[in-house]
C-alpha positions as CSV (number, residue, x, y, z in Angstrom):
1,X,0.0,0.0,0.0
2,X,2.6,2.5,1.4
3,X,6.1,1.3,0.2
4,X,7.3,4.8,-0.2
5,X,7.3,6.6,2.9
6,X,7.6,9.9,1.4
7,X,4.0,9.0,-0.1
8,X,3.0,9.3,3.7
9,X,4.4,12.3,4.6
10,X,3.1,13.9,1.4
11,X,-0.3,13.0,2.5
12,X,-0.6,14.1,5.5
13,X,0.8,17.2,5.0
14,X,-2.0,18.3,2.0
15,X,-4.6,17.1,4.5
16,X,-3.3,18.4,7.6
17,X,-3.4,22.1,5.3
18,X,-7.1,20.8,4.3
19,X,-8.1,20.3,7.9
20,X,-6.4,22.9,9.2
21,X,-8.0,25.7,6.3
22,X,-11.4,24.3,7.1
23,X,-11.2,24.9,10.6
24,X,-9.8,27.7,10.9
25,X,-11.5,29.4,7.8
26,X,-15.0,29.2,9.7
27,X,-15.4,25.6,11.1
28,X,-16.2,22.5,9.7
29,X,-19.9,22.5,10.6
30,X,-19.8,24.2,7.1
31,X,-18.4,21.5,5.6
32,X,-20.8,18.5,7.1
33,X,-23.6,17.6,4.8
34,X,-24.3,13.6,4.9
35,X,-26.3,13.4,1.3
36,X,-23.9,15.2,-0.6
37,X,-21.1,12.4,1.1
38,X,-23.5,9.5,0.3
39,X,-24.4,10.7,-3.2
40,X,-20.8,10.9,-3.9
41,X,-19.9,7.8,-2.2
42,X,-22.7,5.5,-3.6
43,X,-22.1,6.8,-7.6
44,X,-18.4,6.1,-6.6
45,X,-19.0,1.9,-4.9
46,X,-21.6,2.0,-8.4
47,X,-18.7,2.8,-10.5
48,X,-16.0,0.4,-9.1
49,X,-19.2,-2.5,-9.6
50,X,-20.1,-1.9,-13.2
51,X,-16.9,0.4,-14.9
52,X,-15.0,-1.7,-17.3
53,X,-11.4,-1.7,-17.8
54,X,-8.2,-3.3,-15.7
55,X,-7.6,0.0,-13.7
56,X,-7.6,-0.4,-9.9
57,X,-10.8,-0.7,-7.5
58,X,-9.5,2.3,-5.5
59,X,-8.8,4.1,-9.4
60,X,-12.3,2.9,-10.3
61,X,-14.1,4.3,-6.8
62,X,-11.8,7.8,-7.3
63,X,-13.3,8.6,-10.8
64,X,-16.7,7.5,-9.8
65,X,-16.5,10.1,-7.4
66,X,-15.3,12.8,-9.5
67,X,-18.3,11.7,-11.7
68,X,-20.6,11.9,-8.8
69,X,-19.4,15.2,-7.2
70,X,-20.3,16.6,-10.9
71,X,-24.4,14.9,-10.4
72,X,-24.3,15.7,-7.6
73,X,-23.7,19.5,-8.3
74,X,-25.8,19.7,-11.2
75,X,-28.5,18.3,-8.8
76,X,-27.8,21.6,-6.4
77,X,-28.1,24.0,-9.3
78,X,-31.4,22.2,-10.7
79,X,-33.0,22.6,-7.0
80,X,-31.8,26.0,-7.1
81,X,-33.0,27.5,-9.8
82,X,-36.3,25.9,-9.2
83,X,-36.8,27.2,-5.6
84,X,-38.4,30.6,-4.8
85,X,-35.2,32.0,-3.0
86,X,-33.5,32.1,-6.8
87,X,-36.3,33.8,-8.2
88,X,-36.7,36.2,-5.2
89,X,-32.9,37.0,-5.4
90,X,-32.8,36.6,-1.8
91,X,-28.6,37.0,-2.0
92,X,-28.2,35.6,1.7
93,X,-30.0,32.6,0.9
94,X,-28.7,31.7,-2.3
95,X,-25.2,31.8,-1.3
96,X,-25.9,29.3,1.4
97,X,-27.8,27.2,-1.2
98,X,-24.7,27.4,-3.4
99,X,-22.4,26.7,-0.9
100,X,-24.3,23.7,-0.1
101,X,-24.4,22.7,-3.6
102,X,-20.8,23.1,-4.4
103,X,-20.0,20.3,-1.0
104,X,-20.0,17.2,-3.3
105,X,-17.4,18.8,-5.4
106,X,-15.3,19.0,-2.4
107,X,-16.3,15.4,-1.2
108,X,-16.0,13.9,-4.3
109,X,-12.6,15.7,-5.4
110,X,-11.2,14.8,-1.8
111,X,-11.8,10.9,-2.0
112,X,-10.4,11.0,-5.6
113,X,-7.2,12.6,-4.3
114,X,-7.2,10.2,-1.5
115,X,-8.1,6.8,-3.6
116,X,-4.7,8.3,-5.4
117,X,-2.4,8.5,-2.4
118,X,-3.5,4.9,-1.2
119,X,-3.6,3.0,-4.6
């Protein structure tokens, strides 16, 4: 898995600076939204099952998640322009909306780079 320890210290370093800009930009209460994780998660388990080709199972599970985070974000902007706070242009709201809608991005990007480090 980790025959290169350099490979360790690498990753731990780019999510110790993930962690620590979370935190201390604002908190990671921000960052917590459990449908957004399973979305991501399940299109990613989906695409290791039924993606052909002789890559890895941890390569396979990293670009299904990538795939998902991109649903998953065209899901958010579908809601979003259908709700009433995008055609009230209520600013406050529709940034916390977009925030919300740009999380599988992060999730899915983050367990790509991850499936990465450990294949």
């Amino acid at each position: 898995m980790f025959e290169n320890p350099t490979r360790i210290i690498g990753l731990v370093i780019v999510l110790g600076a993930v962690v620590a800009a979370i935190i201390y930009g604002g908190g990671q209460e921000k960052f917590l939204d459990m449908p957004s994780l399973l979305l991501v998660a399940i299109i990613g388990v989906g695409n290791v099952i039924g993606a052909k080709g002789d890559d890895s199972i941890l390569t396979k599970f990293g670009d299904g998640c990538v795939r998902g985070a991109w649903i998953g974000f065209l899901i958010g902007l579908i809601l979003i322009a259908d709700a009433q706070i995008f055609a009230s242009m209520n600013v406050p709201a529709l940034g916390a909306a977009m925030s919300v809608c740009m999380l599988p991005l992060f999730y899915g990007y983050t367990l790509k780079f991850l499936s990465m480090h450990i294949d």
